[in-house]
C-alpha positions as CSV (number, residue, x, y, z in Angstrom):
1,X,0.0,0.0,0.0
2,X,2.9,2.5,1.2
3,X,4.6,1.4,-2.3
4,X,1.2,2.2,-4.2
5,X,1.2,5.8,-2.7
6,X,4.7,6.7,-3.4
7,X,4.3,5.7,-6.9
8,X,1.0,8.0,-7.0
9,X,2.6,11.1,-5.2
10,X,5.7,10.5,-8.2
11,X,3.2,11.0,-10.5
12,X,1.8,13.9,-9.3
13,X,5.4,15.6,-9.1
14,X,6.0,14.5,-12.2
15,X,2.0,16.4,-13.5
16,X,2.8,19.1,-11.9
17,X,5.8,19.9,-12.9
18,X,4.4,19.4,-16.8
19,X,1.9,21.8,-16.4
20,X,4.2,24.3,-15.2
21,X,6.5,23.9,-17.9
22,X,3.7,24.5,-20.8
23,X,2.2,27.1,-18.9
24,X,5.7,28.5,-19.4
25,X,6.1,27.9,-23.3
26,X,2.4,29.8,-23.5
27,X,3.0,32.9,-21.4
28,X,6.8,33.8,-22.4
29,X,8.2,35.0,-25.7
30,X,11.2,32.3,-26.4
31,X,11.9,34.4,-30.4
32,X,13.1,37.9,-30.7
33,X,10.4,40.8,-32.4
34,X,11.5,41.0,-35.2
35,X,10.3,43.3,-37.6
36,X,9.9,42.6,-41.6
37,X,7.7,43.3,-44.8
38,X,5.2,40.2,-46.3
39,X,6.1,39.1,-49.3
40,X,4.8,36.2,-51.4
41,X,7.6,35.9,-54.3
42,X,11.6,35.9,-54.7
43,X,13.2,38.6,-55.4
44,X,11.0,39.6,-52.0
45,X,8.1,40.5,-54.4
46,X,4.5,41.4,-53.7
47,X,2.0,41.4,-56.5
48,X,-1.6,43.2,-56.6
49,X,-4.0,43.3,-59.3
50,X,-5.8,46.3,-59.5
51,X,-9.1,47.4,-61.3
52,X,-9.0,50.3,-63.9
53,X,-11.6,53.1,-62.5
54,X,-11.9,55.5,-64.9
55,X,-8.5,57.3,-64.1
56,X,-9.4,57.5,-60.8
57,X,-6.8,55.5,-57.3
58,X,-7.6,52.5,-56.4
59,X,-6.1,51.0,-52.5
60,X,-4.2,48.3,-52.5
61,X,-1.9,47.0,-49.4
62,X,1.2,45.3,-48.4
63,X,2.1,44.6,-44.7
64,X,4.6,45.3,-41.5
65,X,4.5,42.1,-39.6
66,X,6.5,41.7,-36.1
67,X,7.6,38.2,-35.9
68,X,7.7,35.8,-32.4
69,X,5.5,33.0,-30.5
70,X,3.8,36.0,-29.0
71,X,2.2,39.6,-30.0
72,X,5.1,42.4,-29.3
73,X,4.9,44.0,-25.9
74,X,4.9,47.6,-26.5
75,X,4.3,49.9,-29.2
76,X,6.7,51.0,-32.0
77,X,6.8,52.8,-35.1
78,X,8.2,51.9,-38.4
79,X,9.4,54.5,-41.0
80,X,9.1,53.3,-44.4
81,X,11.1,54.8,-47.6
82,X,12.5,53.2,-51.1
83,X,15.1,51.6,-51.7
84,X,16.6,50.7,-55.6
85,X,18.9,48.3,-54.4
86,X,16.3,45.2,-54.5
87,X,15.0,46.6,-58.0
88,X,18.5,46.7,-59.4
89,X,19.0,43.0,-58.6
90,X,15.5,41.7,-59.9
91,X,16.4,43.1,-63.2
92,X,20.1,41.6,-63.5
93,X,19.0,38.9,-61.9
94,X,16.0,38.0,-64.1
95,X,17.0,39.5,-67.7
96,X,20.6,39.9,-67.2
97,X,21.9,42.4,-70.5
98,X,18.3,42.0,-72.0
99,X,17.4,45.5,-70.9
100,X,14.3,45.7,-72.8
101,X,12.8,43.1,-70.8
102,X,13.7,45.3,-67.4
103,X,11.0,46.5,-64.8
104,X,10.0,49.7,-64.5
105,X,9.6,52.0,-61.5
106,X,5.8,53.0,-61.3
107,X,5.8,56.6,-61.8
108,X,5.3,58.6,-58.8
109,X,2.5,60.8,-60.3
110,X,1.0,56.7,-60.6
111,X,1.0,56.2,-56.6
112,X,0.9,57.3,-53.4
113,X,1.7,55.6,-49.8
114,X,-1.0,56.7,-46.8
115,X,2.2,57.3,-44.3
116,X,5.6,56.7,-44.6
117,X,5.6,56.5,-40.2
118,X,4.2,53.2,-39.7
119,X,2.6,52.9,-35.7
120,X,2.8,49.7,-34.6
121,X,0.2,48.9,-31.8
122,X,1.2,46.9,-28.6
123,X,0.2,43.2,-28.2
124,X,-0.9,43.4,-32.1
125,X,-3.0,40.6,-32.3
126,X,-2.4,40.1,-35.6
127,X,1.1,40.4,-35.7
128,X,0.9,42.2,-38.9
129,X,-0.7,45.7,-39.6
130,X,-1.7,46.8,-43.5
131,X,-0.4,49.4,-45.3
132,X,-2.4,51.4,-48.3
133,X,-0.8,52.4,-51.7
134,X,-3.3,54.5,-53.6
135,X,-3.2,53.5,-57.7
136,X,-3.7,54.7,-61.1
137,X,-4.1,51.4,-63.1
138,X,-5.4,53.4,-66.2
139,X,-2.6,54.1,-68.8
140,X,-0.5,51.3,-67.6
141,X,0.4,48.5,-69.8
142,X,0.0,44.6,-69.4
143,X,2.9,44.2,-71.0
144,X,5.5,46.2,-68.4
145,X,6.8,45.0,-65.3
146,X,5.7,48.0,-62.6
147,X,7.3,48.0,-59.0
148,X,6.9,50.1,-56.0
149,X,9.9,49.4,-54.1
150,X,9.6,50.0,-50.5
151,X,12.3,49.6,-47.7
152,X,12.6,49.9,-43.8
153,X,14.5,52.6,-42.8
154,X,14.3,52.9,-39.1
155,X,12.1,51.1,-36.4
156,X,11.9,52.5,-33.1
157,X,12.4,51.2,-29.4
158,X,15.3,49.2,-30.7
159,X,13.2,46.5,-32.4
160,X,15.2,44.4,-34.6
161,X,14.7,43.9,-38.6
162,X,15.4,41.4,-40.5
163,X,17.7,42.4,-42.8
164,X,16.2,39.4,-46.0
165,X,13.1,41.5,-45.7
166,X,13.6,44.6,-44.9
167,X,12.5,45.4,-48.5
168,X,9.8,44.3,-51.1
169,X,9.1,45.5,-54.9
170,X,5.3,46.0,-54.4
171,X,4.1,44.9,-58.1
172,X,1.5,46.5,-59.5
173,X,-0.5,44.3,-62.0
174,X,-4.2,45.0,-63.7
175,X,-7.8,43.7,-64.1
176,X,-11.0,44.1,-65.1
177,X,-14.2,42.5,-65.2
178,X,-13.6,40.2,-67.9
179,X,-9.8,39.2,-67.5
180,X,-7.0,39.7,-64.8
181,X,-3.0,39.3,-64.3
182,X,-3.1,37.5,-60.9
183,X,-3.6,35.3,-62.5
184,X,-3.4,35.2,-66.1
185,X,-6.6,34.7,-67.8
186,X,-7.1,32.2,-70.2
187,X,-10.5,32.2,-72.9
188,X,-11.0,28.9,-75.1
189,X,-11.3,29.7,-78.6
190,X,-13.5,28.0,-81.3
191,X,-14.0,29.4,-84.6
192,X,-13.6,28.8,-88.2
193,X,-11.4,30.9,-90.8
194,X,-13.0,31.6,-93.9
195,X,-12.1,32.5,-97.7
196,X,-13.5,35.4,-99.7
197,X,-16.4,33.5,-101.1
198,X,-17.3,32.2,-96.9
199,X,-15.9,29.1,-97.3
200,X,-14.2,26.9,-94.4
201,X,-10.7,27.1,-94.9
202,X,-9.6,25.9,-91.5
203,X,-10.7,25.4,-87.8
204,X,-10.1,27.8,-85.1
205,X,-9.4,25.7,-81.7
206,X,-6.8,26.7,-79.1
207,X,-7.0,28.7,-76.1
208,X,-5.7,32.5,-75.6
209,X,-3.9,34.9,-73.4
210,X,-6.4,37.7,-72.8
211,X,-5.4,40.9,-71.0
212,X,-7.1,43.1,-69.5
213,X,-5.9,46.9,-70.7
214,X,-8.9,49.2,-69.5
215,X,-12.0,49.1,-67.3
216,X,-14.1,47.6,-70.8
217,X,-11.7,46.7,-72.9
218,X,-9.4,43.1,-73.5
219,X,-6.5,42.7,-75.8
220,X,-5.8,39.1,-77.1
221,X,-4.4,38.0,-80.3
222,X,-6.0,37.2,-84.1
223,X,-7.3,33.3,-85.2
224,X,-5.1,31.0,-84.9
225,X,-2.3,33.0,-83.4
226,X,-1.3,32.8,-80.1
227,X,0.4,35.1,-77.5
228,X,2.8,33.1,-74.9
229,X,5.7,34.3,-71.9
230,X,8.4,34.5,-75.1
231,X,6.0,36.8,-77.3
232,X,8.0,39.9,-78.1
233,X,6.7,43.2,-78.3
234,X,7.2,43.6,-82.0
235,X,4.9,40.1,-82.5
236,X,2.1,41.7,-79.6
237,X,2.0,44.5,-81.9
238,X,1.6,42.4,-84.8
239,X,-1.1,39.9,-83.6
240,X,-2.8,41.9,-81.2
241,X,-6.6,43.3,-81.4
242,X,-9.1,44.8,-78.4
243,X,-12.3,43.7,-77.7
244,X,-14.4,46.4,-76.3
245,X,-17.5,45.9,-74.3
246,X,-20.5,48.9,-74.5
247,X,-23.2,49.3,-72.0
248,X,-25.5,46.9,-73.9
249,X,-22.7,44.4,-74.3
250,X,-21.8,44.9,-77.8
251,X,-18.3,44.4,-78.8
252,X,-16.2,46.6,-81.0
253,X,-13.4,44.8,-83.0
254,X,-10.2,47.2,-83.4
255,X,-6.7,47.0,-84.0
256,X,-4.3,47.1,-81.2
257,X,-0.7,47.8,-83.0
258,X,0.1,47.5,-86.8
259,X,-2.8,45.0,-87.6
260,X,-5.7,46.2,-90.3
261,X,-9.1,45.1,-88.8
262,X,-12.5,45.0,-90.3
263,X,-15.5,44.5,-88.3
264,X,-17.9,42.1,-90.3
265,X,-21.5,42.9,-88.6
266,X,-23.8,40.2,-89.2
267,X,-26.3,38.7,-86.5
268,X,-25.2,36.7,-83.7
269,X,-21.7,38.0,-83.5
270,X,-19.8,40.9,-82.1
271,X,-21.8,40.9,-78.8
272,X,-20.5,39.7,-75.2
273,X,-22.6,36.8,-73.1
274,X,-22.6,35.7,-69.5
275,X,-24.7,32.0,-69.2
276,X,-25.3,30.3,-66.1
277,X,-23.5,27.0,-66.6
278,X,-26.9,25.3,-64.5
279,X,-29.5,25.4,-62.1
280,X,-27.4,23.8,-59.1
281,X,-23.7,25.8,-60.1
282,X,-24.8,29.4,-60.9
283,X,-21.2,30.5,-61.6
284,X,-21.8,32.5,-65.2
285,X,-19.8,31.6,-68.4
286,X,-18.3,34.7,-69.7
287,X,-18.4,34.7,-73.8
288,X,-17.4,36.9,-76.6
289,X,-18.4,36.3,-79.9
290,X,-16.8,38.3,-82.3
291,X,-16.4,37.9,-86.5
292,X,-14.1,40.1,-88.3
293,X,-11.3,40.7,-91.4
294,X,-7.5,41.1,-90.6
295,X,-4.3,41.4,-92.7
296,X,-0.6,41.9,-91.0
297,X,1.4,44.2,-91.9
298,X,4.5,43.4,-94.2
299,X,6.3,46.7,-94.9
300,X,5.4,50.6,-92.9
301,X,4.1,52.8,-95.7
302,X,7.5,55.4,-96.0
303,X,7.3,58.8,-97.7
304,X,7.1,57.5,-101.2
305,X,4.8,54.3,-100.8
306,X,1.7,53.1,-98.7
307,X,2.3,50.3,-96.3
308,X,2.2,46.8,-97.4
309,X,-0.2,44.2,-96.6
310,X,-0.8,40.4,-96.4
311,X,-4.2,39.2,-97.8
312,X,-7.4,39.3,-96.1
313,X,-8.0,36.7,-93.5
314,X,-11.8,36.3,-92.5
315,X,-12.4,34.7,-88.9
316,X,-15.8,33.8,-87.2
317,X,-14.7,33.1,-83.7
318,X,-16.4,32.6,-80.1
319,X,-13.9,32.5,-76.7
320,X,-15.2,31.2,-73.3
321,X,-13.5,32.3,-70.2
322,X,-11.2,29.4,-68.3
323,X,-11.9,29.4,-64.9
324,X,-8.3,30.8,-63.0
């Protein structure tokens, strides 16, 4: 009996002295506050899409966390500035001597950051507070690389930074109703190409790059042609053509770079259509149907002589938004 007791009051120690220790681990801080920026990417990157509003800002964030097992103690302020250091290495890093392939800087007349004195709350539950960066999408092109780049210059009550992310390049990407960069947005394509007399010269199946480059307006590329990561900005310009949405969801067919479009109005084409796919999954198909004419350009007209064309290509075509 004695035996049994001593082996019970062991136990006990032995309970006790575990629930002391994890009411230790919960209650004290075993990492160091440190202080950093979120990013998602290499290269320390953070990408947001943003919508085109009629050349008006749109807010989008990034965020000042405070790493540990527990929220920081007191509060402390972070001062924010930029930084080209990061952008410089992005650019040799990623494209090397190919300098048209380089980011760009947004322009500051494109942006603006709410405060560039950060106040960090005490016992921040969400170890993390948001910052806003006010936008102008409009006027920016899908095909440019556009960073923010945004550094930590000073914290305050001698909280420490880590120095692999004390800096981000804050991306700025676009979207719109129809199509979007984060991610990319793919439409299915179906269509026939026709001769001068309407006949079926070939099918028209593959699926396209489609990019958003205003609030009602898409750019993707012609028939059978397809736009990929190599595409160069001389073949964009050759292949390219906008697809713009009105208020009654008519679509206008027009030339994007050095491409001669026709519009071919006929009925049941050149409009834009949302379908529910069926009475149980309501999400909508999104649809443009669209016929026109195209020829590429072989030679730029030049003071003496008009520019030179390939022949007329006719193309009946209807392209159904992927889901991302």
């Amino acid at each position: 009996m004695k035996r049994y007791i001593g082996t019970l009051i062991v136990f006990s120690l032995l309970f006790c002295l575990s629930s002391c220790n994890e009411e230790d681990y919960a209650s004290k801080e075993y990492y160091k506050n440190v202080v950093y920026l979120l990013s998602k990417e290499s290269y320390n990157v953070y990408a947001e899409a943003h919508p085109f509003n009629d050349g008006q800002e749109v807010i989008g964030y990034f965020s000042v966390g405070c790493g540990g097992s527990l929220s920081n103690p007191g509060e402390f302020t972070v001062e924010l500035g930029t930084d080209s250091v990061l952008f410089n290495l992005y650019n040799r890093g990623n494209f090397d001597i190919d300098t048209l392939k380089y980011a760009k800087l947004l322009p500051e007349s494109k942006y603006s950051i709410e405060s560039n004195i950060i106040k960090y709350p005490a016992n921040n539950p969400d170890q993390y507070v948001k910052v806003a960066i006010s936008v102008i999408p409009d006027g920016l092109s899908p095909d440019t690389i556009y960073f923010v780049p945004v550094t930590i210059k000073n914290v305050s009550n001698n909280y420490e930074v880590n120095s692999e992310k004390s800096s981000i390049l804050y991306r700025v990407l676009l979207k719109n109703y129809y199509a979007e960069q984060l991610p990319n947005t793919y439409y299915q394509s179906k269509g026939e190409i026709l001769d001068l007399n309407g006949e079926v010269v070939s099918m028209i199946s593959t699926t396209k790059l489609v990019r958003p480059i205003s609030k009602n307006s898409v750019r993707t590329y012609v028939g059978n042609e397809v736009q990929t990561n190599k595409s160069t900005v001389n073949e964009i310009n050759k292949y390219s053509i906008i697809l713009t949405v009105d208020e009654n969801n008519k679509v206008q067919v027009s030339p994007y770079g050095t491409i001669d479009i026709q519009q071919i109005d006929k009925e049941g084409s050149n409009f834009y259509e949302e379908v529910v796919r069926s009475a149980v999954d309501t999400t909508l198909n999104k649809y443009f149907h669209v016929s026109y004419q195209y020829r590429l350009l072989k030679a730029p007209a030049t003071e003496t002589s008009p520019a030179v064309y390939d022949k007329w290509i006719t193309v009946d075509e209807t392209l159904k938004k992927l889901d991302n």
